[in-house]
C-alpha positions as a Markdown table, in Angstrom:
| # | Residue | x | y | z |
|---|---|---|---|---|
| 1 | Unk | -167.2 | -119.2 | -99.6 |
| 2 | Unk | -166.1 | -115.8 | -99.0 |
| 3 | Unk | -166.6 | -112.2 | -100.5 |
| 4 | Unk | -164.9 | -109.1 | -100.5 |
| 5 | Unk | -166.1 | -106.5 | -102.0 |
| 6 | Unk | -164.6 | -102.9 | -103.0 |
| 7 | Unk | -166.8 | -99.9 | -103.4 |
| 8 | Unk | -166.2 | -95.8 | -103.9 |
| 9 | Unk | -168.9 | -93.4 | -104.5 |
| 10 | Unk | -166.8 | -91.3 | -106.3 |
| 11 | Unk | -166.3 | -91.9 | -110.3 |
| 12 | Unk | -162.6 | -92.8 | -111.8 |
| 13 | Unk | -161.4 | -94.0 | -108.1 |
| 14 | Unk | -159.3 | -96.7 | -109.1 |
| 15 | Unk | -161.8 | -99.5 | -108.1 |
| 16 | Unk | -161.7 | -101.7 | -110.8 |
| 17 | Unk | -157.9 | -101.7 | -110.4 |
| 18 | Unk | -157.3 | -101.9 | -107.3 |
| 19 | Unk | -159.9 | -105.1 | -106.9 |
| 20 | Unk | -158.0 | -106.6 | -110.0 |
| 21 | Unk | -154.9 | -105.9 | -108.1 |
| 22 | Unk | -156.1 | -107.6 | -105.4 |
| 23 | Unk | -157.4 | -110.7 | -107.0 |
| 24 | Unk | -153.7 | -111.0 | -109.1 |
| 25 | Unk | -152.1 | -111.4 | -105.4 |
| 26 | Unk | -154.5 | -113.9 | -104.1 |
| 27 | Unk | -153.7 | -116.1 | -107.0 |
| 28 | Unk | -150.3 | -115.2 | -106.8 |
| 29 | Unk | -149.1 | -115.6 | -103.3 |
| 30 | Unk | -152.1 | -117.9 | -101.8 |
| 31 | Unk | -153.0 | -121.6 | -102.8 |
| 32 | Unk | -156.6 | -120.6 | -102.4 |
| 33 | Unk | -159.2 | -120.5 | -105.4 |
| 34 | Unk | -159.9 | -117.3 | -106.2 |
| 35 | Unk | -162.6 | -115.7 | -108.7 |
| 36 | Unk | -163.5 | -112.2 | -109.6 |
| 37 | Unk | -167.3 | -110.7 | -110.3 |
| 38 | Unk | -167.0 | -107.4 | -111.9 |
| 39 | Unk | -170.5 | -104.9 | -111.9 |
| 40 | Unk | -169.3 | -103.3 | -114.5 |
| 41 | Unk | -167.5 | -104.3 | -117.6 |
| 42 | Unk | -163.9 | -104.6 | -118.2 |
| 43 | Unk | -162.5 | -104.1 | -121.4 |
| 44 | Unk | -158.4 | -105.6 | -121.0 |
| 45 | Unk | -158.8 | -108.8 | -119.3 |
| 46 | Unk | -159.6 | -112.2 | -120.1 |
| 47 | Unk | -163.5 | -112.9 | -119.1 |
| 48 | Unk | -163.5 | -117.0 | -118.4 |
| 49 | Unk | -165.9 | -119.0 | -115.6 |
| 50 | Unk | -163.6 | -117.3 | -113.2 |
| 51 | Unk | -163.5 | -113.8 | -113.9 |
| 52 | Unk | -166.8 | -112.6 | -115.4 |
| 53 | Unk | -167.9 | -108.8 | -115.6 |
| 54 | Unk | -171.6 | -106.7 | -116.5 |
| 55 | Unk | -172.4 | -108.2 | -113.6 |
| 56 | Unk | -175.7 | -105.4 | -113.8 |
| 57 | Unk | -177.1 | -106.9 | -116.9 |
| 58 | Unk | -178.0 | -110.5 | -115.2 |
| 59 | Unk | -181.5 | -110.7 | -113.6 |
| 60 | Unk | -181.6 | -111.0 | -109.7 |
| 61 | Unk | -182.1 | -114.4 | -110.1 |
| 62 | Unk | -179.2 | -115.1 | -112.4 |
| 63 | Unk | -177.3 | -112.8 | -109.9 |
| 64 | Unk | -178.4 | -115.2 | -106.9 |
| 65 | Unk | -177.3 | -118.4 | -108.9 |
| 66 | Unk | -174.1 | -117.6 | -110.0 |
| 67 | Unk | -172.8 | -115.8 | -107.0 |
| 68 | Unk | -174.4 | -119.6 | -104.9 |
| 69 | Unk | -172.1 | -121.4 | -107.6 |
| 70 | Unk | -169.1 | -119.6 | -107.3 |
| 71 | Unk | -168.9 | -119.4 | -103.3 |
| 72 | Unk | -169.4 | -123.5 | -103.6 |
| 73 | Unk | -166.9 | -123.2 | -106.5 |
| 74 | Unk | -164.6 | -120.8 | -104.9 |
| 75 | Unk | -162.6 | -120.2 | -101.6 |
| 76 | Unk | -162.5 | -116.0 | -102.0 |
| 77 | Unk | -164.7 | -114.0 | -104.7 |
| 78 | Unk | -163.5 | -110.2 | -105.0 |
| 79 | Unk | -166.4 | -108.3 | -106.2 |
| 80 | Unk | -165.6 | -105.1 | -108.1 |
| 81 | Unk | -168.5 | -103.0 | -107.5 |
| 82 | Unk | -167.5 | -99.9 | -109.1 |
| 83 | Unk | -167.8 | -96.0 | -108.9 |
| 84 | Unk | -171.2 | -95.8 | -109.4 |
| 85 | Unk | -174.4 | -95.5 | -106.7 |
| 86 | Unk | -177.2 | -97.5 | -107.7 |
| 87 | Unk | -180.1 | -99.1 | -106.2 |
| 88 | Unk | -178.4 | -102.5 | -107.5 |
| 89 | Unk | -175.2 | -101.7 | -106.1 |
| 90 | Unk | -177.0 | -101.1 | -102.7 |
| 91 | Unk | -178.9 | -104.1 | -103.0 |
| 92 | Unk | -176.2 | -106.3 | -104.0 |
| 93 | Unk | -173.5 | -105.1 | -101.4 |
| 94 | Unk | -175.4 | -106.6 | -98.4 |
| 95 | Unk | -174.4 | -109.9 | -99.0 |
| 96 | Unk | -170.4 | -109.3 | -99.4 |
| 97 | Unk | -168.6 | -110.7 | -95.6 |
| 98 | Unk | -166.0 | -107.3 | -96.1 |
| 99 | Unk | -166.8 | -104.1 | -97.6 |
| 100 | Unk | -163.5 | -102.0 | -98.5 |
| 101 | Unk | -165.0 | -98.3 | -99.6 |
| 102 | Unk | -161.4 | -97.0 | -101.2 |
| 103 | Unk | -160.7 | -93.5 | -100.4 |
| 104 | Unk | -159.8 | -92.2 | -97.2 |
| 105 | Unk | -161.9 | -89.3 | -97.6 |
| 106 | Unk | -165.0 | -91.0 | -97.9 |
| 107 | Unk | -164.9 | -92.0 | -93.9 |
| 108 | Unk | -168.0 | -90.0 | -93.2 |
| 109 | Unk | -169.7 | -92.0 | -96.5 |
| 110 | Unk | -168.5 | -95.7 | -95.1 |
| 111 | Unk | -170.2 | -95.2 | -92.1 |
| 112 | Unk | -173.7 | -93.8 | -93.9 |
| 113 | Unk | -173.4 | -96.5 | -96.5 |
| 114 | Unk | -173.0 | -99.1 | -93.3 |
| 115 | Unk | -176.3 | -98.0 | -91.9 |
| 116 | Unk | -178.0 | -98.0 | -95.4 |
| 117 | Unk | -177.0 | -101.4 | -96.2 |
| 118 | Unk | -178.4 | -103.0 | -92.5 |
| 119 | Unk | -181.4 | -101.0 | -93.0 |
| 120 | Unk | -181.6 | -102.7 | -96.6 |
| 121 | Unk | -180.6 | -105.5 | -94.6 |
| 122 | Unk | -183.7 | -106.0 | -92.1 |
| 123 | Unk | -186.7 | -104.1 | -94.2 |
| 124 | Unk | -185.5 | -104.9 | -98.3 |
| 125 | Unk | -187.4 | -108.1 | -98.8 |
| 126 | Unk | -185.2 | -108.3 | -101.9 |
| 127 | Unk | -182.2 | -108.1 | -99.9 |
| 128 | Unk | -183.1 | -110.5 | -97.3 |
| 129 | Unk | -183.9 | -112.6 | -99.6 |
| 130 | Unk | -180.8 | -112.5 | -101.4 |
| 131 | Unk | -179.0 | -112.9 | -97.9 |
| 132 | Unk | -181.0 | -115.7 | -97.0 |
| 133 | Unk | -180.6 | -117.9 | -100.7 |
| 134 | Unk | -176.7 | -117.2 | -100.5 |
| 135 | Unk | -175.6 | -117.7 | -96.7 |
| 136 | Unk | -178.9 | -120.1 | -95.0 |
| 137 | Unk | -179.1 | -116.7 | -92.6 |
| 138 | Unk | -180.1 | -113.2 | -92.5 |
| 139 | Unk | -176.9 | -112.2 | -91.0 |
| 140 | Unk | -173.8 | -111.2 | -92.4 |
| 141 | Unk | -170.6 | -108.7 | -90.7 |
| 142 | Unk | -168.6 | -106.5 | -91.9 |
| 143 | Unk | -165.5 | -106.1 | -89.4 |
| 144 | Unk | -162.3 | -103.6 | -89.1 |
| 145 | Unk | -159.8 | -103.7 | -86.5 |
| 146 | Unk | -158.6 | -100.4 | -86.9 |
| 147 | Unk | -160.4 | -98.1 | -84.3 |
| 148 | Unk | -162.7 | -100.6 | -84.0 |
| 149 | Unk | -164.5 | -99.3 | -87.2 |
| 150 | Unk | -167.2 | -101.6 | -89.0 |
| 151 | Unk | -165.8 | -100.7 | -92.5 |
| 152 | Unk | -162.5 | -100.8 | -94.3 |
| 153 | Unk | -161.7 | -98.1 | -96.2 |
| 154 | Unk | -158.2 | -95.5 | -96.4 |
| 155 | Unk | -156.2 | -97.8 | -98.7 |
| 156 | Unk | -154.6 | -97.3 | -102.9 |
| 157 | Unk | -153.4 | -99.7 | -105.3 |
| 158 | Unk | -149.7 | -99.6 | -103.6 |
| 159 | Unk | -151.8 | -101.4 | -100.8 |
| 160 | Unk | -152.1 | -104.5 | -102.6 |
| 161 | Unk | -150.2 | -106.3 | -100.6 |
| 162 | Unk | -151.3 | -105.1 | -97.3 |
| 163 | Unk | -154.7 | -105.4 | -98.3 |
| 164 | Unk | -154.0 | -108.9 | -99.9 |
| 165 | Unk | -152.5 | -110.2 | -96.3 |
| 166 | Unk | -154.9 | -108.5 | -94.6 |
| 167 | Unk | -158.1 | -110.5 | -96.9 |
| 168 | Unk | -156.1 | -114.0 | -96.1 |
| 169 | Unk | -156.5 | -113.4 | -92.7 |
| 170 | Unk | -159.9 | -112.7 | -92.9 |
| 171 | Unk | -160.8 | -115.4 | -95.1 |
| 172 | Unk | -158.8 | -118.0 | -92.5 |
| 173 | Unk | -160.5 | -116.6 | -89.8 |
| 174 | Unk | -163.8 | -117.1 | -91.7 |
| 175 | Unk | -162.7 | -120.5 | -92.5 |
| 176 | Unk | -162.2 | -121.3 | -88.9 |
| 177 | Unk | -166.1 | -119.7 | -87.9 |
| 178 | Unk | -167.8 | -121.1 | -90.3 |
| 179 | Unk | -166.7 | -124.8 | -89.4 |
| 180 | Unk | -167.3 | -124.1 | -86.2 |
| 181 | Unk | -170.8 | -122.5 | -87.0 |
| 182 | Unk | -171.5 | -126.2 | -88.8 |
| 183 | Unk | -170.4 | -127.9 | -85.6 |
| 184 | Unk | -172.4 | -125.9 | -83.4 |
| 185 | Unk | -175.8 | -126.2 | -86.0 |
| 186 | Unk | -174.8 | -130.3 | -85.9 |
| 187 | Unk | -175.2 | -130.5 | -82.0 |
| 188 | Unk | -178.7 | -128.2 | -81.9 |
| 189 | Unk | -179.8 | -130.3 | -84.7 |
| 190 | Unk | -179.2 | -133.6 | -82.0 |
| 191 | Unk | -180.3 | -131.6 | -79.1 |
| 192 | Unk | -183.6 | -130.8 | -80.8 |
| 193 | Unk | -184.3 | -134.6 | -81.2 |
| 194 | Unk | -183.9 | -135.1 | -78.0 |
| 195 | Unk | -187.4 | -135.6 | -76.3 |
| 196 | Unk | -189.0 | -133.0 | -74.0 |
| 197 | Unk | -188.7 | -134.9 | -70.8 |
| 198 | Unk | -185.8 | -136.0 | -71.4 |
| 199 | Unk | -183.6 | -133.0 | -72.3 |
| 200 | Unk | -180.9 | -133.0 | -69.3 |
| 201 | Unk | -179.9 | -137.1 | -70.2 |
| 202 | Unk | -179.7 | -136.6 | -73.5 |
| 203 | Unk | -177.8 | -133.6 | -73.0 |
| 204 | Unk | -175.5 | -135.3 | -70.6 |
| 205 | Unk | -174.9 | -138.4 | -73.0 |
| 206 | Unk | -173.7 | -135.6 | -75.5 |
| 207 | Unk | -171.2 | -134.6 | -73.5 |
| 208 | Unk | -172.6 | -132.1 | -71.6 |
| 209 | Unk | -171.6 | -131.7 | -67.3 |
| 210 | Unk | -174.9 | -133.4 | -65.5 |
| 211 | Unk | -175.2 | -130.2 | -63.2 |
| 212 | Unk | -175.3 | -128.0 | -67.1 |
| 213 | Unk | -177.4 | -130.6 | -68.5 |
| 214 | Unk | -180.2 | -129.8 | -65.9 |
| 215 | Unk | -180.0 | -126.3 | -65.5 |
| 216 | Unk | -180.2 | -125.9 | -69.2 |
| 217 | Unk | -183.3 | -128.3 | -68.8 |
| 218 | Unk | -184.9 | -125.9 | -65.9 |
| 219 | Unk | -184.4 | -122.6 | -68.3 |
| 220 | Unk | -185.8 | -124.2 | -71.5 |
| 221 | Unk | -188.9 | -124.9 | -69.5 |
| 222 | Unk | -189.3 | -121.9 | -67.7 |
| 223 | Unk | -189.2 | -120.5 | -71.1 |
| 224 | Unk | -192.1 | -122.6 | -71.8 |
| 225 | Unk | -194.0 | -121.8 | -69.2 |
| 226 | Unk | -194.0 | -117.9 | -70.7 |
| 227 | Unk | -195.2 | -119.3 | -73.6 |
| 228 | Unk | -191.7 | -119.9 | -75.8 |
| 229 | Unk | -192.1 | -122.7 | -77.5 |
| 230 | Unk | -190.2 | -126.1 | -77.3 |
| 231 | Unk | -187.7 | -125.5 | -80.2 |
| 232 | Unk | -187.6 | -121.7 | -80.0 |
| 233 | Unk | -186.5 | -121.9 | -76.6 |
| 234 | Unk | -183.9 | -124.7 | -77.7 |
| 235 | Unk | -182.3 | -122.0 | -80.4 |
| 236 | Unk | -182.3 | -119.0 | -78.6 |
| 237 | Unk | -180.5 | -120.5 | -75.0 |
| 238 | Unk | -178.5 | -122.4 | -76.9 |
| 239 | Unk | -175.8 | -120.0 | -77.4 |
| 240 | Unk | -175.5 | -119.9 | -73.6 |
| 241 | Unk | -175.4 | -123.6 | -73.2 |
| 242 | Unk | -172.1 | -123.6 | -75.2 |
| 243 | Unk | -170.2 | -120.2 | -74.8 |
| 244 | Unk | -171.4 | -120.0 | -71.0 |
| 245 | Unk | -169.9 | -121.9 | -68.0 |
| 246 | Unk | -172.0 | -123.4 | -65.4 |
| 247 | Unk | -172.4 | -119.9 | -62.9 |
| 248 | Unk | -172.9 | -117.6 | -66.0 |
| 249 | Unk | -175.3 | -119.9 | -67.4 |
| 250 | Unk | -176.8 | -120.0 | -63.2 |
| 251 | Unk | -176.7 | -116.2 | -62.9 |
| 252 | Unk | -178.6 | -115.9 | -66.2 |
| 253 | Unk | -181.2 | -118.0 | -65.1 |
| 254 | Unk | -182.0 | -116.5 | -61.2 |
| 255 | Unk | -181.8 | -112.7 | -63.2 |
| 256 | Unk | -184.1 | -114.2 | -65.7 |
| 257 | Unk | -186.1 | -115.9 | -62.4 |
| 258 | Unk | -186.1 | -112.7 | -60.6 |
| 259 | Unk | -187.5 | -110.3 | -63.1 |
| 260 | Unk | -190.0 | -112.8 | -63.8 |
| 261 | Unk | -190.8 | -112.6 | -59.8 |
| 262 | Unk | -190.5 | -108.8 | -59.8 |
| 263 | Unk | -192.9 | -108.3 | -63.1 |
| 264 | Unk | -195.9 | -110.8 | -61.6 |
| 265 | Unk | -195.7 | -108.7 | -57.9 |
């Protein structure tokens, strides 16, 4: 369900440990199911269903169906990615939910490697592909706190712990998003059912205030008469319908209503 993954361009940086590490606590001091993916090969520990390595000698497509199997299989997956800059590395890091690049001097490199991956991200068909076989989207975040950087990076192995705490309370967070992602995806899917003309009832006999219902109704069919279609119209105002209250969701449509007015004079 979730991936973290733990990258360093620089060879012999402890990655392979450190991600072992890591994995050892989640088992350790969470009840969640944890499994490991390794890039590279490891030469000490046990390789089972759960903890598999030469990750770089499967095909892309064996790549997209075991990492499918394992996030249905498994609650976290720590993906070892190793020292080593590759075009399958770069490929393959895109669809991680948390990057950890280990060493703090490689801040400048984070950031770079950020903007390579969402390039890969928007223009690597391969990539988006990838993205879109694994997680139903073509988005994915990578989010740190910590001077509200994009990237987590500036940790060691005697870390384990903060990092291991730090991973649960992504992955709970995560947790919590995602179920409310399928609950948001669960009303659009009834909201697009809903006939044309009848849009602001049906809205209201899901729950929705009557005054909301047919404002909502007004803006999906001024979008229409741009030329937005129906259902496109439906997806793309919907996030206002359920994160905005009634005035925000007014304001947005007289702005909307004015520039419209100010473009056609």
């Amino acid at each position: 369900m979730y991936m973290i993954g733990f990258y360093s361009p620089k060879a012999k940086s402890g990655v392979t440990e450190l991600s072992l590490s890591i994995y050892q606590w989640l088992k350790e001091n969470t009840n969640l199911n944890a499994a490991f993916i390794s890039y590279g090969s490891l030469e000490k520990e046990e390789i089972s269903e759960e903890l598999i390595h030469k990750f770089s000698e499967l095909t892309l497509t064996e790549q997209k169906q075991k990492i499918k199997r394992m996030k249905k299989e498994y609650n976290i997956i720590i993906y070892d990615a190793s020292s080593q800059l590759s075009e399958g590395v770069l490929n393959l890091l895109p669809i991680v939910d948390r990057l950890f690049v280990v060493g703090e001097e490689h801040a400048d490199f984070a950031i770079k490697l950020h903007q390579i991956i969402e390039f890969n991200k928007i223009f690597d068909k391969r990539v988006k592909n990838f993205i879109t076989h694994l997680q139903g989207n073509k988005t994915y975040i990578l989010s740190e706190d910590k001077e509200n950087r994009v990237i987590g990076f500036n940790y060691s192995k005697k870390d384990s712990n903060h990092i291991g705490q730090m991973i649960y309370t992504d992955y709970v967070t995560h947790y919590v998003k995602v179920k409310f992602i399928e609950k948001n995806e669960k009303i659009l899917r009834k909201i697009k059912q809903i006939p044309q003309d009848e849009l602001h009832t049906g809205l209201y006999d899901l729950g929705i205030d009557f005054e909301k219902a047919i404002l909502f109704h007004r803006f999906v069919f001024l979008r229409m008469a741009l030329g937005q279609p129906y259902y496109e119209a439906i997806e793309t105002l919907f996030p206002l319908l359920i994160h905005s209250s009634f005035n925000e969701l007014l304001d947005k449509f007289h702005n909307e209503l004015y520039v419209i007015t100010k473009f056609k004079n």
